[in-house]
N, C-alpha and C positions, 0 to 999 in steps of 0.2 A: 525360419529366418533368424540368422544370428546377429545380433548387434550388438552395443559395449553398453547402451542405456536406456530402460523403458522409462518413460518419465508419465507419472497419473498426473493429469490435471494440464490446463491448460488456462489458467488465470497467470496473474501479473509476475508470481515468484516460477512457476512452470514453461512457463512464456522466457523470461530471461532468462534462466539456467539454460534450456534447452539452446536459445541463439548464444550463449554461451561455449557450449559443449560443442553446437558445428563449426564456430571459428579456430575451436583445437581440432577438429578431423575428427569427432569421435562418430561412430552410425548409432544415431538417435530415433527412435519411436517416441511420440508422445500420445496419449490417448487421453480423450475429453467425451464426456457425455453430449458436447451442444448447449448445453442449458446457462442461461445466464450464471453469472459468480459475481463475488461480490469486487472484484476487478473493474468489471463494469460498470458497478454503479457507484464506484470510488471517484472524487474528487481529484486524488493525485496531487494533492498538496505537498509542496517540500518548503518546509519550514526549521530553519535551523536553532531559533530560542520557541520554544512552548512552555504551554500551563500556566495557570493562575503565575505561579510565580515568575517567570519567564528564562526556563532556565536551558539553558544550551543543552541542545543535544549531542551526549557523547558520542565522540570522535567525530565530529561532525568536519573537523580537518581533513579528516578523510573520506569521508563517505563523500561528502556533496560535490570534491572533484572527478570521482570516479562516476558519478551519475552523471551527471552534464557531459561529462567526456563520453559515458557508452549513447546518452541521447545525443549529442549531436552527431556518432557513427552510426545508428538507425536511423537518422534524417537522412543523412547522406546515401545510404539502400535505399531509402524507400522515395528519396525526394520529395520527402514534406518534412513538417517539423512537428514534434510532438511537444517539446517540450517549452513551454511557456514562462519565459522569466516576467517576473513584475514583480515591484514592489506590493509589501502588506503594509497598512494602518494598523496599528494595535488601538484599537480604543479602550481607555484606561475606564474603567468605571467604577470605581472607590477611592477614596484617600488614600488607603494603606498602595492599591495598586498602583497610583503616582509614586510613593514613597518609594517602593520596591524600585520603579522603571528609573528613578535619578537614579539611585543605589548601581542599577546596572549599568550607566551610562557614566559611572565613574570608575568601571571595572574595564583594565583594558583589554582585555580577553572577546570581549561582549562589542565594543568597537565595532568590529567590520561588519557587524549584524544588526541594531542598534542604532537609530539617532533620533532624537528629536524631530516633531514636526511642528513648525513653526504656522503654516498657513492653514489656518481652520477650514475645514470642509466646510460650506453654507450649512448647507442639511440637514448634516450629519450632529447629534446630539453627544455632546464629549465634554462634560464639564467639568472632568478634571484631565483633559489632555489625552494628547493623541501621540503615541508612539512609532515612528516608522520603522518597521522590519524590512532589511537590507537581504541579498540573496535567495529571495523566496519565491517562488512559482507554481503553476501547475503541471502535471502531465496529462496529457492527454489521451487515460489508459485504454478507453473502448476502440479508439482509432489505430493506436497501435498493438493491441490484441489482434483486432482484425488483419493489418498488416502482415503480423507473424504467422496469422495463423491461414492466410495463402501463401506465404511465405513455404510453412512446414509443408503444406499439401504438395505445393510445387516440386517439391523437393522430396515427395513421398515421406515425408515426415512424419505424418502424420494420420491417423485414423479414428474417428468417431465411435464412441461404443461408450457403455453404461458397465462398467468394470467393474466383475465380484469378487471378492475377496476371495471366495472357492473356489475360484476357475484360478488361478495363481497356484502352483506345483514350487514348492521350497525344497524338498529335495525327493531323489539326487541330485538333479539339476534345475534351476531356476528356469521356470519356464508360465509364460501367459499364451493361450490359443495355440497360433504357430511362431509366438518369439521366444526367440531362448536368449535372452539378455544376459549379460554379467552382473548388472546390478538394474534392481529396479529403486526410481529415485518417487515418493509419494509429496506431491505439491498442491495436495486437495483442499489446503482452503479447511472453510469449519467442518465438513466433511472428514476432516481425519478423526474427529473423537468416536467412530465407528470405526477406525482402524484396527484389525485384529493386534497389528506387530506396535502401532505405535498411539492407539487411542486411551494410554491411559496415562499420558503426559499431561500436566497440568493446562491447559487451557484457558482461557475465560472469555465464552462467546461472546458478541456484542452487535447488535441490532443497529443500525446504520442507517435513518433516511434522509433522503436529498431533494430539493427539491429545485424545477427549472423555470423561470417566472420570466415574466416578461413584465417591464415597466413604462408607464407615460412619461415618465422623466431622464436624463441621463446621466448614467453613471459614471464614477469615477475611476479612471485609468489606477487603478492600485484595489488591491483585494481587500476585505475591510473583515478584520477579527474581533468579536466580542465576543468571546465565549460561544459562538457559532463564529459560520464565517460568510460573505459574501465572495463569489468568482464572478467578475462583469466580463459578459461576452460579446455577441456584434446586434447591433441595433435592438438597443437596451435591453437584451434579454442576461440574465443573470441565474446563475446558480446561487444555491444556501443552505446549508446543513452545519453539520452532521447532528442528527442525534445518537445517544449513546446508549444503545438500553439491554443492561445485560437479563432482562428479566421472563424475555421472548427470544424465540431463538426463528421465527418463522419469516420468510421474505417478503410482506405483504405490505403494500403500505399503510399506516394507519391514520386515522382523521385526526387522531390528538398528535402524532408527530407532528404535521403538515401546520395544525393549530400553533405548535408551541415554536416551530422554526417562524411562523409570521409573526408572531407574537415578539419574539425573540429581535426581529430586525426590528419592527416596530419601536422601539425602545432607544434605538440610536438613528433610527432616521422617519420619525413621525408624518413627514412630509410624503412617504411614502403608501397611500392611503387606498390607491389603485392599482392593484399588484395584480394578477391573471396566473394562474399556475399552469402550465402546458405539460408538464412529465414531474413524477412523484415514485420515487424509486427506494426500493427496502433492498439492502445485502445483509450478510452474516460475517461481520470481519473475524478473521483468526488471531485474535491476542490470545496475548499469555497470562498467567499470575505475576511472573516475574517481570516484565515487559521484555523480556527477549526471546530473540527467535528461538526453532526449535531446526537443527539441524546435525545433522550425524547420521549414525551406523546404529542396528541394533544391536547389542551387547551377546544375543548368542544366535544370530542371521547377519555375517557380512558381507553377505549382497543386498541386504534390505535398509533402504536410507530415507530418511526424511530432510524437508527444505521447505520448512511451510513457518506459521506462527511469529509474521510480520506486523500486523494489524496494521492501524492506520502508516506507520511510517515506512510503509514499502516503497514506496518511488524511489525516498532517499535510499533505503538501507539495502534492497534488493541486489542493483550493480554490484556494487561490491561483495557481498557475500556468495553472490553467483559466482565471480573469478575465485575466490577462497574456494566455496568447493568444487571449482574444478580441477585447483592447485590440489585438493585433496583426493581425489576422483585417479588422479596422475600422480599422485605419490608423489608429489614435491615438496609439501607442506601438511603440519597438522592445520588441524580446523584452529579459529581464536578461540582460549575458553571459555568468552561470554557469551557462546552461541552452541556449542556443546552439547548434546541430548547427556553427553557422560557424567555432568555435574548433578543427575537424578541417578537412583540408584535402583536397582533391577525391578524393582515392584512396581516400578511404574512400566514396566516391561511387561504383560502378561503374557504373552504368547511366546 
């Protein structure tokens, strides 16, 4: 079978490239094991200031309209909607963190992200003030994974298999089973640091759990950040996470995360004293050292490409960088060079 793209993986950055690549006509294959990823048990948070210090994410001019714009044309396919705007509360919880959030509320950059909240939540414990984050949302990654992913089948896109690296033929001809692709694109999640062509790119795995509660009380129309985060859903049930742990690399979930995420709301809404936990979920997010993605060509394989090492801010950053390399894919555009595999130099290349 000949086609223009294999694509491995079928999480959140393999998922949109490939709905990317069929609205240019290219004949796509993507292949997925079936097994959960950490797509699934991701939040899908889009949040344009983050961190202790709350500092805008770059280009964020540009990312977050090209995300909202490819999610509401997946809404429109699929007739529902994935993607969830609402306001976030920042709860400040330090002096210096107040200090910081004026600081930024008199930066006019910060503006359209940024304001004051004046009306204290009852509950909610904020003693030195509560910051409202403007353009912020969730997506809704497991729902729209599954979309796509009858979406591909439909469309014979797509095939299930457990993909070895030694069944892939690099030359003469680039070749998997019976596809002879022109390029094969690897969108495997933490799974790539076992890549023969591209697992020796800096990385920095991180351990992710979440957890889905349900409460006697109800919650507040607006998502609530402290250092975790709360997502309120329909009859008071709630999400809460992330934890961040680069110290385990295994999807299981553990009694001290679940401990330190209760622990953690606790602290800003003590009232909350009857919580029920219903699902408790571990993923492997694919960050970097550098925090940027990893995407390109291999320096002496070019038909072998990577499109992975989003971490947490894949909802935002994903659309866009999808359209770049397809722009790149078609030869219209270089890649940008903050996302470049080219800016490491061959040793991180072994193969």
């Amino acid at each position: 079978m000949q086609i223009d793209v294999l694509l491995i993986g079928q999480g959140l950055a393999g998922s949109l490239l490939a709905w990317e690549l069929l609205k240019r006509q290219f004949r796509i294959l993507v292949v997925d094991n079936g097994l959960k990823n950490a797509s699934q048990v991701a939040a899908g948070l889009v949040n344009p200031v983050t961190g202790q210090r709350l500092v805008k994410q770059a280009d964020i001019e540009i990312l977050l309209p090209v995300a909202l714009a490819g999610y509401r044309q997946l809404a429109e396919q699929f007739q529902q909607n994935f993607y969830v705007q609402m306001p976030m509360l920042k709860i400040l919880r330090t002096q210096q963190e107040r200090e910081l959030a004026m600081r930024r509320l008199s930066q006019p950059d910060y503006l359209a992200y940024l304001s004051e909240w004046l009306p204290m939540l009852e509950a909610v414990h904020a003693p030195f003030g509560v910051l409202q984050q403007q353009q912020t949302g969730y997506l809704k990654t497991e729902a729209l994974l599954k979309n796509l992913r009858d979406f591909l089948i439909g469309n014979s896109c797509y095939r299930q298999a457990d993909l070895q690296y030694g069944d892939i033929s690099v030359r003469p001809d680039l070749q998997w089973q019976d596809v002879k692709p022109r390029h094969i694109v690897f969108c495997e999640g933490h799974r790539a640091v076992a890549n023969p062509w591209f697992g020796g790119l800096p990385f920095q795995l991180a351990k992710g759990e979440i957890l889905g509660c349900e409460s006697r009380q109800d919650l507040p129309e607006r998502i609530l950040n402290y250092g975790h985060w709360l997502i309120p859903l329909e009859a008071r049930r709630f999400k809460t996470g992330a934890t961040f742990d680069t110290q385990h690399t295994d999807n299981l979930p553990s009694q001290s995360a679940q401990n330190a995420l209760l622990a953690s709301l606790r602290t800003v809404w003590p009232l909350q004293s009857s919580i029920s936990v219903y699902q408790h979920r571990a993923g492997i997010r694919p960050a970097t050292l550098d925090k940027q993605p990893f995407i390109g060509t291999h320096p002496r394989h070019q038909q072998l490409h990577i499109f992975n090492g989003f971490g947490a801010k894949g909802s935002l950053a994903i659309p866009f960088y999808a359209a770049r390399f397809a722009d790149y894919l078609q030869q219209q555009a270089d890649l940008p060079p903050i996302c470049d595999i080219r800016r490491y130099d061959e040793t991180h290349f072994p193969a």
